[in-house]
C-alpha positions in Angstrom: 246.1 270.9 41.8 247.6 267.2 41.4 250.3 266.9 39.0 251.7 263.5 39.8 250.5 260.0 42.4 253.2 257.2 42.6 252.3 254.0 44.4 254.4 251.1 45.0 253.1 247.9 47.1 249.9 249.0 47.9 247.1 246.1 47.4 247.0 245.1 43.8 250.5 246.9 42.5 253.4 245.7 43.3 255.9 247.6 41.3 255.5 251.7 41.0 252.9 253.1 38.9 253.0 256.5 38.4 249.8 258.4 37.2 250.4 261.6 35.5 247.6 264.8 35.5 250.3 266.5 33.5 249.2 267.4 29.8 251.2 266.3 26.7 250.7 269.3 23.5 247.1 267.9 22.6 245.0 270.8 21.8 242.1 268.8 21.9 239.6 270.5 25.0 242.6 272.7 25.6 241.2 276.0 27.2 238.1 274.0 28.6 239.9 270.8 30.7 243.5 271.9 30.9 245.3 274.7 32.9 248.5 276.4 32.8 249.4 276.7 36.8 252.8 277.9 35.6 254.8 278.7 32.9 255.6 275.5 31.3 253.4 273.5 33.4 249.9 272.8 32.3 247.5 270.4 34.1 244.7 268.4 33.4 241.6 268.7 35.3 240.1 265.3 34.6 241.6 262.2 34.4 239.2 258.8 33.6 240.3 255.2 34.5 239.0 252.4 32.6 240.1 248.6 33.1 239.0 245.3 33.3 236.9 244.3 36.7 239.3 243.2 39.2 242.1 245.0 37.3 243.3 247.4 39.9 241.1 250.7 39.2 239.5 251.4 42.7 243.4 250.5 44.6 244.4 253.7 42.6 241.6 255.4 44.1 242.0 254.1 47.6 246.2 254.8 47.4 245.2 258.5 46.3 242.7 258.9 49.4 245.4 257.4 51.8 248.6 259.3 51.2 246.1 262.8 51.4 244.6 261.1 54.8 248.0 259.8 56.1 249.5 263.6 55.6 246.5 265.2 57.8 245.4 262.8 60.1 247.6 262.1 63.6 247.4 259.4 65.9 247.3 259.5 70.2 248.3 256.1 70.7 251.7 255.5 69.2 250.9 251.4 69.5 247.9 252.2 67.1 248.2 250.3 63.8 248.7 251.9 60.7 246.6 250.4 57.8 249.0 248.6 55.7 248.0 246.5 52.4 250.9 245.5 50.6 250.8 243.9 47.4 250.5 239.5 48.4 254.0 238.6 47.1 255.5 241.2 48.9 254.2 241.5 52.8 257.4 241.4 54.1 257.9 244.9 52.3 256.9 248.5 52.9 254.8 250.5 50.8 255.9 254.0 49.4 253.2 256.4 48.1 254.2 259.9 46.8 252.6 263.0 45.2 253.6 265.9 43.7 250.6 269.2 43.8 250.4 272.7 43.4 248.9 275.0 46.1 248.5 278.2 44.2 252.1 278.1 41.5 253.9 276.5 44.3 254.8 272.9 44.2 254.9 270.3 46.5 256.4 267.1 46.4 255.8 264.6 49.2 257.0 260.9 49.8 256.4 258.3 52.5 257.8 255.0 53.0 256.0 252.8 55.6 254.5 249.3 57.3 251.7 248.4 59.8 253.9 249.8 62.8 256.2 252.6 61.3 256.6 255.8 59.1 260.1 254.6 57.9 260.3 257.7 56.1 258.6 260.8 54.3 259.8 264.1 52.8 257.6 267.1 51.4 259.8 269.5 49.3 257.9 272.9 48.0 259.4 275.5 45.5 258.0 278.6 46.8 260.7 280.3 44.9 260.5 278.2 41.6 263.0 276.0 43.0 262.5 273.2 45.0 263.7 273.0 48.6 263.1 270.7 51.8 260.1 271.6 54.0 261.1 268.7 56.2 262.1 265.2 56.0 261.8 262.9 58.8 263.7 259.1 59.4 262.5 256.2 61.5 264.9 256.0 64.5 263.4 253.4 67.1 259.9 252.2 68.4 260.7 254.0 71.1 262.3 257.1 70.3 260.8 260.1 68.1 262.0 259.8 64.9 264.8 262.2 63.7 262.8 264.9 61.9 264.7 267.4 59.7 263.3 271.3 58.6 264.3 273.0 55.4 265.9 276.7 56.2 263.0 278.4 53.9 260.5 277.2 56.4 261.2 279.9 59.0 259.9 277.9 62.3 261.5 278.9 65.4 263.2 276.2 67.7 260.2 276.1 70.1 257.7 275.6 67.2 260.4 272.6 66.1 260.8 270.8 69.4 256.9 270.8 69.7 256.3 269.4 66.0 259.3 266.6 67.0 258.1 266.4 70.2 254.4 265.2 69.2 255.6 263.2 66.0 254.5 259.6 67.0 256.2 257.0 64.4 253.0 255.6 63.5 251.6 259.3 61.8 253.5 261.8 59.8 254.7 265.2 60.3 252.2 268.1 58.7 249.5 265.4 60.4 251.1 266.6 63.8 249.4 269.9 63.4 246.2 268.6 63.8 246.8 268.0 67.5 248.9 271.1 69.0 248.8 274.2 68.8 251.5 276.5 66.9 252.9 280.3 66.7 252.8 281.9 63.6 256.0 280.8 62.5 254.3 277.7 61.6 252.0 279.2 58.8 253.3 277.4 56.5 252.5 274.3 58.0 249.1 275.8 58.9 248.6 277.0 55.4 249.8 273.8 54.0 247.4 271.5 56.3 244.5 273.3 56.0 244.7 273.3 52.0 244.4 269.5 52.0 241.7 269.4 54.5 239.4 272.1 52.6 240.4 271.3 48.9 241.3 267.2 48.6 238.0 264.8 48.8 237.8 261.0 48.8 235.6 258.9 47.4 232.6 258.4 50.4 231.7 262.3 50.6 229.0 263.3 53.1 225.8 261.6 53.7 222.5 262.1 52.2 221.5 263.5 56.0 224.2 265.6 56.3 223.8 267.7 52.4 220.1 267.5 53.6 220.5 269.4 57.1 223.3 271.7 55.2 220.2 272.7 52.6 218.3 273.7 55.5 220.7 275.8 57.1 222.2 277.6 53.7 219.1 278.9 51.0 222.0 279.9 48.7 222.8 275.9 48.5 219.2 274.6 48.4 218.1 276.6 45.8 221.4 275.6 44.1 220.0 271.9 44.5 216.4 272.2 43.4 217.6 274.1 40.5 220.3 271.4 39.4 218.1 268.4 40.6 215.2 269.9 38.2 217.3 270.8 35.1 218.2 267.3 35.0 214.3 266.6 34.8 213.8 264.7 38.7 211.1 267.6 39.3 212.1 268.0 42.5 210.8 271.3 44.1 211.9 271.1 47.8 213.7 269.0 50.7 213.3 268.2 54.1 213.9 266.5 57.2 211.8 264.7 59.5 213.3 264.5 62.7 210.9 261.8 64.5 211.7 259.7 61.9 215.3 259.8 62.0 215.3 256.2 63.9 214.0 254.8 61.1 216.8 253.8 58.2 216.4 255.4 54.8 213.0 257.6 56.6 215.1 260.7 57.4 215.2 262.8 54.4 212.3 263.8 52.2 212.3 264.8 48.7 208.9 267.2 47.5 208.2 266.1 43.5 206.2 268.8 41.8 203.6 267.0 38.9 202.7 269.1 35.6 199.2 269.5 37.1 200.6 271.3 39.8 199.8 268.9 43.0 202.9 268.4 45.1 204.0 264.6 46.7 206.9 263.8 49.2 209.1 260.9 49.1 211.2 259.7 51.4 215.1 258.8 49.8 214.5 255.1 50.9 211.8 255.5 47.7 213.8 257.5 45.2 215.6 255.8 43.1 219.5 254.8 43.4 220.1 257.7 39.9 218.2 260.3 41.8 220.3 260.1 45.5 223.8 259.5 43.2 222.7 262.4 41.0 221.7 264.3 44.6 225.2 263.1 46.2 227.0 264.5 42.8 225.7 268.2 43.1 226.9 268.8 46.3 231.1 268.2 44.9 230.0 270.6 41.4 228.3 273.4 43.9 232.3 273.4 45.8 233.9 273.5 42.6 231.7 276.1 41.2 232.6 278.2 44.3 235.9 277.2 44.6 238.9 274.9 43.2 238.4 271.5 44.6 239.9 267.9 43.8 237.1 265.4 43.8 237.3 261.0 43.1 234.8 259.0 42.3 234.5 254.9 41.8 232.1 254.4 39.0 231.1 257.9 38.9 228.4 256.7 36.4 226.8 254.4 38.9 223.2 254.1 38.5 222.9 257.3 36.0 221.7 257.7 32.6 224.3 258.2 30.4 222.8 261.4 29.2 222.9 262.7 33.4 226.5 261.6 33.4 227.5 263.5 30.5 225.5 266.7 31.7 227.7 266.4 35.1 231.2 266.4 33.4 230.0 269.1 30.9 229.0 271.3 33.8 232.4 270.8 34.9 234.2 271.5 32.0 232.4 274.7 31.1 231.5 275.9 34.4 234.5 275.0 36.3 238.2 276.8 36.8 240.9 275.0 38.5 239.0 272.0 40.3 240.3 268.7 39.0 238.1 265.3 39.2 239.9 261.6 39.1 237.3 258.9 38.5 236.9 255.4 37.1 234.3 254.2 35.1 233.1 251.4 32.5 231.2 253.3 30.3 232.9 253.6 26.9 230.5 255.4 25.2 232.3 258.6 27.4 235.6 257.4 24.9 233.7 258.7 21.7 232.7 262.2 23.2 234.6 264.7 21.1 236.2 266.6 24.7 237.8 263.3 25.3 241.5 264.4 25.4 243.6 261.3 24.7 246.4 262.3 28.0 243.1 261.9 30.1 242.5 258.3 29.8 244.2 256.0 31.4 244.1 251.9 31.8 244.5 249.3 34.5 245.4 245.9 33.1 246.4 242.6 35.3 249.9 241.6 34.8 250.5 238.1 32.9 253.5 237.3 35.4 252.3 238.0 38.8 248.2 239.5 38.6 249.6 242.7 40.0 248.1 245.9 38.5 249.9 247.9 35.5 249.2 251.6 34.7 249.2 253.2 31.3 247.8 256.3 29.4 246.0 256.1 25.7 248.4 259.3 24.5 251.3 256.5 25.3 250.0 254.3 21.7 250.8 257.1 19.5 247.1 256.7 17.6 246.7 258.7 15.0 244.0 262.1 15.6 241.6 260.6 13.6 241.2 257.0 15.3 238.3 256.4 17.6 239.8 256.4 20.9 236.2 254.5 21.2 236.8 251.8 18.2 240.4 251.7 19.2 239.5 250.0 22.9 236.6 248.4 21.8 238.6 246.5 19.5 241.0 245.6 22.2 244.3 247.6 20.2 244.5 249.5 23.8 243.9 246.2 26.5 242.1 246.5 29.3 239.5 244.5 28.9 238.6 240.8 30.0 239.7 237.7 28.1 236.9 236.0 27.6 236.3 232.3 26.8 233.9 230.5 24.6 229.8 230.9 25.2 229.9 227.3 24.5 
């Protein structure tokens, strides 16, 4: 579970933002959409962004998909570039990303520093004893030497395990992402353990195509049925789907949906004629069947995208009720979601576009101190929270 993202200098944000999953005493939706993953420690499991367009929301998305994609995926070509978008004011500068998570009760904290060319630096700490300690830390030493890479005692590798992991460290990718691309002795477990966590559990935003859940229903009945049942409660009728393999060439032709009528005749569809609800609806189910299995961490821009409001709401209630440990990150416009009584108030955070420099600020609705019985709802609406656009005269 995420407890903590930090971004500085990444696209719109300039100075750090820090956004929190941590859970103040609010006992609203306390069993249902918090967890205790430690004594003293308890987590929210969804977290909404709301903001005016062009405010920032998505850059927190895409700086919470590339620290998770910078820790797990290496590079061959040390000349390759890193993807770097600094904040416009301040190219000349290097971003730093950090995030703190919990595999199981242990915590991780991780940090990395770097430009277009370089990992300047990054450090993962763990507390697999309550206490935190270094798993490794690593310094930029020279384009052309391996950068100076440093292992915490409590990791246990061995000096041939070390050399290899140093060895392979280009200083355009960062250490745990080394794994990907050699092959270690059990020592390393804990890098292995570590690794594969983030590359089962963690999601981005783009998930898997509608091809790809479609040939994944074919090869796993438990899953399919999963999917007609879900894509029928929510009243889309559908009662099988398929693939047409000839017409694979064809865009949008590939995948067939079977509708089932009240008279009992059946019709197929292809997903070029379904409509954009149905495929995002479709797209959805396959992230809640994961986290109905298992304890997964999902983001979505504009989760409500082309859904009824109603569809959307049936969605996060299946979550909150049906769910353990997974944890969902999402932004959204839809402010009717603000007057739902689940709403916890630690949950909802805002983007808001500086006044000085455009850059994008970060704050929570628990940080206004509203009293329990104000509309979270009325309170925005009436702009007493910000994050919303300042707009002119009709006239």
């Amino acid at each position: 579970m995420i407890r903590e993202l930090g971004i500085e200098n990444f696209m719109s944000i300039r100075k750090e933002q820090v956004l929190s999953f941590e859970a103040t005493k609010d006992k609203t939706s306390h069993e249902l959409l918090t967890v205790e993953i430690k004594p003293g420690m308890r987590l929210n499991r969804m977290l909404i962004l709301y903001g005016a367009n062009a405010s920032g929301k998505s850059n927190i998305l895409y700086a919470y998909e590339t620290i998770w994609r910078m820790l797990v995926s290496p590079y061959t070509n040390k000349l390759q570039a890193i993807p770097f978008y600094p904040f416009a004011l301040d190219k000349d500068k290097n971003t730093r990303l950090s995030v703190s998570f919990y595999i199981g009760q242990v915590r991780y904290d991780y940090s990395v520093e770097y430009n277009n060319r370089y990992i300047i630096s990054e450090k993962m700490e763990y507390a697999p004893n309550g206490v935190l300690s270094l798993f490794y830390s690593r310094k930029f030493v020279h384009e052309d030497v391996v950068p100076d890479i440093e292992f915490g005692r409590t990791v246990g590798l061995h000096l041939k395990s070390k050399k290899t992991i140093v060895d392979n460290t280009l200083n355009n990718h960062t250490v745990l992402s080394t794994f990907a691309k050699v092959s270690l002795n059990e020592d390393a477990k804990i890098f292995r353990d570590t690794y594969n966590w983030i590359v089962r559990y963690v999601h981005g935003m783009k998930g898997n195509t509608l091809l790809d859940i479609a040939q994944q229903l074919i090869d796993n009945k438990e899953k399919k049925d999963y999917f007609i049942s879900a894509m029928r409660k929510a009243d889309f009728n559908i009662s099988n789907i398929s693939i047409d393999n000839e017409a694979r060439m064809q865009s949008g032709k590939d995948v067939f949906f079977t509708h089932h009528t009240i008279d009992g005749s059946d019709f197929t569809l292809s997903s070029i004629d379904q409509s954009l609800g149905t495929l995002r609806y479709f797209q959805l189910q396959e992230c809640m069947f994961n986290m109905l299995r298992e304890d997964h961490i999902y983001s979505f821009d504009e989760i409500e995208s082309n859904l009824h409001y109603d569809l959307l709401l049936h969605f996060l209630t299946t979550f909150m009720m049906n769910t353990a440990n997974s944890q969902i990150l999402f932004t959204t416009q839809d402010q009717q979601l603000l007057d739902e009584e689940f709403i916890r108030r630690d949950m909802v955070w805002f983007t808001e576009k500086s006044k000085e420099d455009a850059s994008t600020e970060l704050y929570c609705a628990s940080e206004f101190g509203l009293h329990k019985n104000l509309s979270l709802y009325k309170a925005y609406r009436t702009g007493k929270l910000g994050a919303k656009p300042e707009l002119g005269s009709i006239f």
